[in-house]
N, C-alpha and C positions, 0 to 999 in steps of 0.2 A: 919812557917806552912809547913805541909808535905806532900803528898797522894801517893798513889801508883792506879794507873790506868792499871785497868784490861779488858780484853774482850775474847770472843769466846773460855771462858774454854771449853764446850760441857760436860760434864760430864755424863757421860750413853752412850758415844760414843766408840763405839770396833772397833778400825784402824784396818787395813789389816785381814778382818774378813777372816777365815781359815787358816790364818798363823801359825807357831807354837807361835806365839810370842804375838797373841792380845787379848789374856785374860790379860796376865801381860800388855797390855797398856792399855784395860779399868780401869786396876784398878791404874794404875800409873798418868792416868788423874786425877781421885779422891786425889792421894793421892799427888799429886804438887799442887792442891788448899790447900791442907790441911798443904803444907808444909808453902804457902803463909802467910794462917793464924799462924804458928807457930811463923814465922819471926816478925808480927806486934804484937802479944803476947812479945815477945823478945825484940822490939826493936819499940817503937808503932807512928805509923803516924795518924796524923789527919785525915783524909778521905779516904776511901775505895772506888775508882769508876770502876763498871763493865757495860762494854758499850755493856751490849747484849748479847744473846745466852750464857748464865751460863750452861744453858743444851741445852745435844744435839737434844731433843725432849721434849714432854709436860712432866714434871716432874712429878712426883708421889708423892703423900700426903708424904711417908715415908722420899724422898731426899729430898721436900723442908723442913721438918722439922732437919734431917741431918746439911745440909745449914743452916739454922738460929740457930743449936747448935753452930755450931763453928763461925757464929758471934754475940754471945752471952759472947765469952770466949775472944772479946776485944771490952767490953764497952767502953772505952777512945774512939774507932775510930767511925766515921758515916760512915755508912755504904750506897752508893747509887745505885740503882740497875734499870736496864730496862730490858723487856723481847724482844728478837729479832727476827729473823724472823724465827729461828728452835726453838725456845722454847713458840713461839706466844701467844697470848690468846685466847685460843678456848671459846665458850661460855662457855663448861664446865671444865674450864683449872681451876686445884686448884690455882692458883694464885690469882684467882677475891675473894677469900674469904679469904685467908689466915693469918696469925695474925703474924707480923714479932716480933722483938726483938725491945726495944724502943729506939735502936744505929742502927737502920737500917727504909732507907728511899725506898720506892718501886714506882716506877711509874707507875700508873694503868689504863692511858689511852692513847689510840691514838691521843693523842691533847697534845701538848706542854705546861708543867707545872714548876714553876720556884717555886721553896725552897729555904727560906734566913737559911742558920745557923748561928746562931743567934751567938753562941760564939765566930765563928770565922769571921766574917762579909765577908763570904762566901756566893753567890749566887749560885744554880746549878740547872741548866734547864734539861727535858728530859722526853722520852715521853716512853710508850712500845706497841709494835706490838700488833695488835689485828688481823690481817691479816697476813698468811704467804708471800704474796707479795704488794707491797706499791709501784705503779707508778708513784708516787707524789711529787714534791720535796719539802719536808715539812720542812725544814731546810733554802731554800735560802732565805726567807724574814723573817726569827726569829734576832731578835734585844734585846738587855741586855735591862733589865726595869730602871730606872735611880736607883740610890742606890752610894753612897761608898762601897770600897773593889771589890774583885774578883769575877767574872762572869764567872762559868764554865758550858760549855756545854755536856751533854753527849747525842752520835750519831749513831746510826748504820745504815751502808746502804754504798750505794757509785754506785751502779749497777744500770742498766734501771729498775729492778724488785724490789728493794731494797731501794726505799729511795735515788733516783741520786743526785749527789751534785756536787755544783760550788764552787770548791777551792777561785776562785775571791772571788766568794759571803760572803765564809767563812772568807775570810781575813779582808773584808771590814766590817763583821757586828760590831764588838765590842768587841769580849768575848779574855778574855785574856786567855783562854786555852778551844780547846775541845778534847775531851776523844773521840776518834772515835772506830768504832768496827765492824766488818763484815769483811772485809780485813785481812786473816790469816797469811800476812807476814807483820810482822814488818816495818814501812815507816813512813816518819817525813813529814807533807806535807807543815808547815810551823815550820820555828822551835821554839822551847820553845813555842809555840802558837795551835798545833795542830797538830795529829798524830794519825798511830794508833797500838794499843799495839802489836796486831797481837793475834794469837793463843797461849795459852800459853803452850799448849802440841801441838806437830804438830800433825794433825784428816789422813791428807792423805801422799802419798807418793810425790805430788804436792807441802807440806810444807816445802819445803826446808829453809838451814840455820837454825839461832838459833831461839829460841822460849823465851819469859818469859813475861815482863811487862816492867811499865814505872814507873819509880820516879821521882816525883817533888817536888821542895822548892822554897819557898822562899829565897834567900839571897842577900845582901843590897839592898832591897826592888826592888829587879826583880825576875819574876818568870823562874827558871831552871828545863829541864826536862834530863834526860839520861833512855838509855834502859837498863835493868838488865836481861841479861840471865837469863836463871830458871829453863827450860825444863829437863828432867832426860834422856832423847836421844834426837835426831834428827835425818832427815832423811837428803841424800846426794846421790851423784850421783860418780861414779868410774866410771874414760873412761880408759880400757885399749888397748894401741895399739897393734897390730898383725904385723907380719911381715912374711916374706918365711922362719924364722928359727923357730916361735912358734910353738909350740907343745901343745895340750892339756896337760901335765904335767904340762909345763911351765906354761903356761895362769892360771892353778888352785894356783900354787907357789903364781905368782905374784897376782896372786885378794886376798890369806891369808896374804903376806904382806903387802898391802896395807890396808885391814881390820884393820890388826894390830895397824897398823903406828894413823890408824884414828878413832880407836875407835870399842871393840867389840860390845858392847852396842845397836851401830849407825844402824839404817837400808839404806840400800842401791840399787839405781837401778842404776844396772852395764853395761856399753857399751861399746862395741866391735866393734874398728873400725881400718883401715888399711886393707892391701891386704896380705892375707895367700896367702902358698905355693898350689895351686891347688890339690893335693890331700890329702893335712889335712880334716879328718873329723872332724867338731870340734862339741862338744855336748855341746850346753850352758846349758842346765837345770841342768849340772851337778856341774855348778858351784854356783847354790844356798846351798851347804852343806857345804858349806865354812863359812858361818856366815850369820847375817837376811838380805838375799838379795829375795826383794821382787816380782825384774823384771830383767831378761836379755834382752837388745837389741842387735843380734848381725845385726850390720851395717860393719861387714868384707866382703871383695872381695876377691874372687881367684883372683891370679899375673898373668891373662892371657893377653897373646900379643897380645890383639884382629884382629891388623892388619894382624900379622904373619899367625895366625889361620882364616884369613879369604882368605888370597892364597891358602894358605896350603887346603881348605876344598870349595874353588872357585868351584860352578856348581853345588854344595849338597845343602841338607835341610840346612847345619850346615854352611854352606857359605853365603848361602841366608838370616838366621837367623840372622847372623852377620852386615851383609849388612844393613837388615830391623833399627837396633836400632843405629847403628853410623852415618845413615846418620839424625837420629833424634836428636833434643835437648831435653833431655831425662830427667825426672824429678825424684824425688827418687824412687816410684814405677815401674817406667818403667825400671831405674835402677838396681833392684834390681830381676826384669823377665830375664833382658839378663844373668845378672849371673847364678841366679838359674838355667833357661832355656838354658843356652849353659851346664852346668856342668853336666846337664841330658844326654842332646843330646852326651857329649863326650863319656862319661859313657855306654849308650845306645852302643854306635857305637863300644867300644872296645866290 
């Protein structure tokens, strides 16, 4: 037996909306579920489970019929589906009436409901949001009903607002796998026992690392899971350091070879850290035309002596200024005023 365990596709969702770049990821979401489905066409598993949020908001009559085309085009698999806390049941959410495909199983209430598949002597529990927030923990006293074979749990939530859970609770109840979902970074919280797939497109620039799903088997009769990358980018983080020889030249060089090195594809938020030569001006915005860099933070210092510069300027505004922040334990804000705030004043003065 086989499944692939899915969650928090979002589909209708447009990452770094005014980018140049988030039309082609609205539509790269769509089309890495659609590669999904090619793969279990190609190559087909027993069970399909998606733990939540399939879309990124209340679907539209047109997508979920979309959605149940292409799981129509692998009848061999069951298909198991819950709606999560961004794809909810509104009262009037097309969900509550909808007519799936007869290889596709839907959970239609906020109450915990257990499906035997009969073929494969597979149980699969799970419930779908009716509420965009669920303060409840509706999960820590759910127990497998007695039966032979597999008892899998499909779960979304994990937050104070979302369905909170107790990993103990999880461990102790019985189910030999749950499908978890809300949590867009990929984590194993028990292994081969419980996990969750993560996002399979990263939604923000917060999704850091890889993206895809989870494959399980059986083999000699224990159940095995691994993550399978998937995602068609990712997002990542570039720390470049500064020093008193960088130059804006330099610093643009070094962010396109590193772009290079790691992927033009990739989006990236870029930080600047280390102590510049005092009068580098440096322009970070200008190092978003380098490739899809979504943020710069520059966290650089001017190389000043503060000590030297505070003899040197003893009995001024700019002595006294200096004085006010070294004799503080000074936290990054504060930090980040003396710089600024002394580079003016020097400025000022010449």
């Amino acid at each position: 037996m086989r499944f692939i365990h899915l969650a928090d596709v979002h589909l209708g969702a447009v990452p770094d909306r005014g980018c140049p770049w988030s039309d082609k990821r609205g539509e790269e979401i769509w089309e890495t579920f659609r590669r999904v489905i090619a793969g279990i066409r190609e190559n087909p598993v027993d069970l399909l489970f998606i733990a939540g949020d399939l879309f990124h908001r209340q679907p539209l009559m047109r997508e979920l019929k979309e959605v149940n085309y292409l799981f129509s085009t692998i009848p061999e698999t069951r298909v198991y589906l819950m709606a999560g806390n961004h794809d909810y049941m509104k009262q009037e959410s097309f969900y509550r009436n909808f007519t799936w495909a007869e290889n596709v199983v839907f959970f239609p209430d906020e109450k915990l409901t257990c499906v035997k598949d009969r073929k494969l002597d597979v149980y699969i529990y799970g419930l779908s949001y009716e509420h965009q927030e669920i303060t409840a923990p509706l999960y820590d006293n759910v127990r497998p009903v007695e039966g032979e074979g597999l008892h899998i749990l499909l779960a979304h939530g994990g937050d104070e607002k979302h369905i909170p859970m107790n990993v103990n609770a999880l461990a102790a109840a019985g189910f030999d796998y749950v499908a978890l979902g809300h949590i867009h970074k990929p984590q194993v919280l028990l292994r081969d026992m419980a996990a969750y797939a993560g996002a399979l497109e990263p939604i923000d620039c917060n999704d850091l690392g890889k993206h895809g799903y989870i494959e399980g088997r059986i083999e000699n009769g224990r159940l095995r899971t691994a993550f399978v990358p998937f995602a068609s980018r990712s997002y990542g983080q570039i720390l470049l350091e500064v020093n008193e020889e960088t130059t804006q030249i330099s610093l643009e060089e070094d962010l396109k070879e590193e772009i290079y090195k790691r992927g033009g594809l990739n989006i990236y938020r870029v930080i600047l850290q280390g102590f510049r030569a005092p009068e580098l001006l440096l322009i970070p915005e200008k190092l978003k035309a380098y490739g899809n860099v979504i943020e710069v933070q520059d966290e650089s210092r001017p190389a000043y002596d503060l000590e030297a510069l505070r003899k040197q300027y003893s009995g001024t505004l700019i002595g006294d200024y200096i004085s006010f922040f070294m004799e503080k334990d000074r936290n990054i804000v504060e930090e980040k005023a003396l710089y600024y705030g002394l580079q003016a004043l020097l400025e000022t003065s010449r």
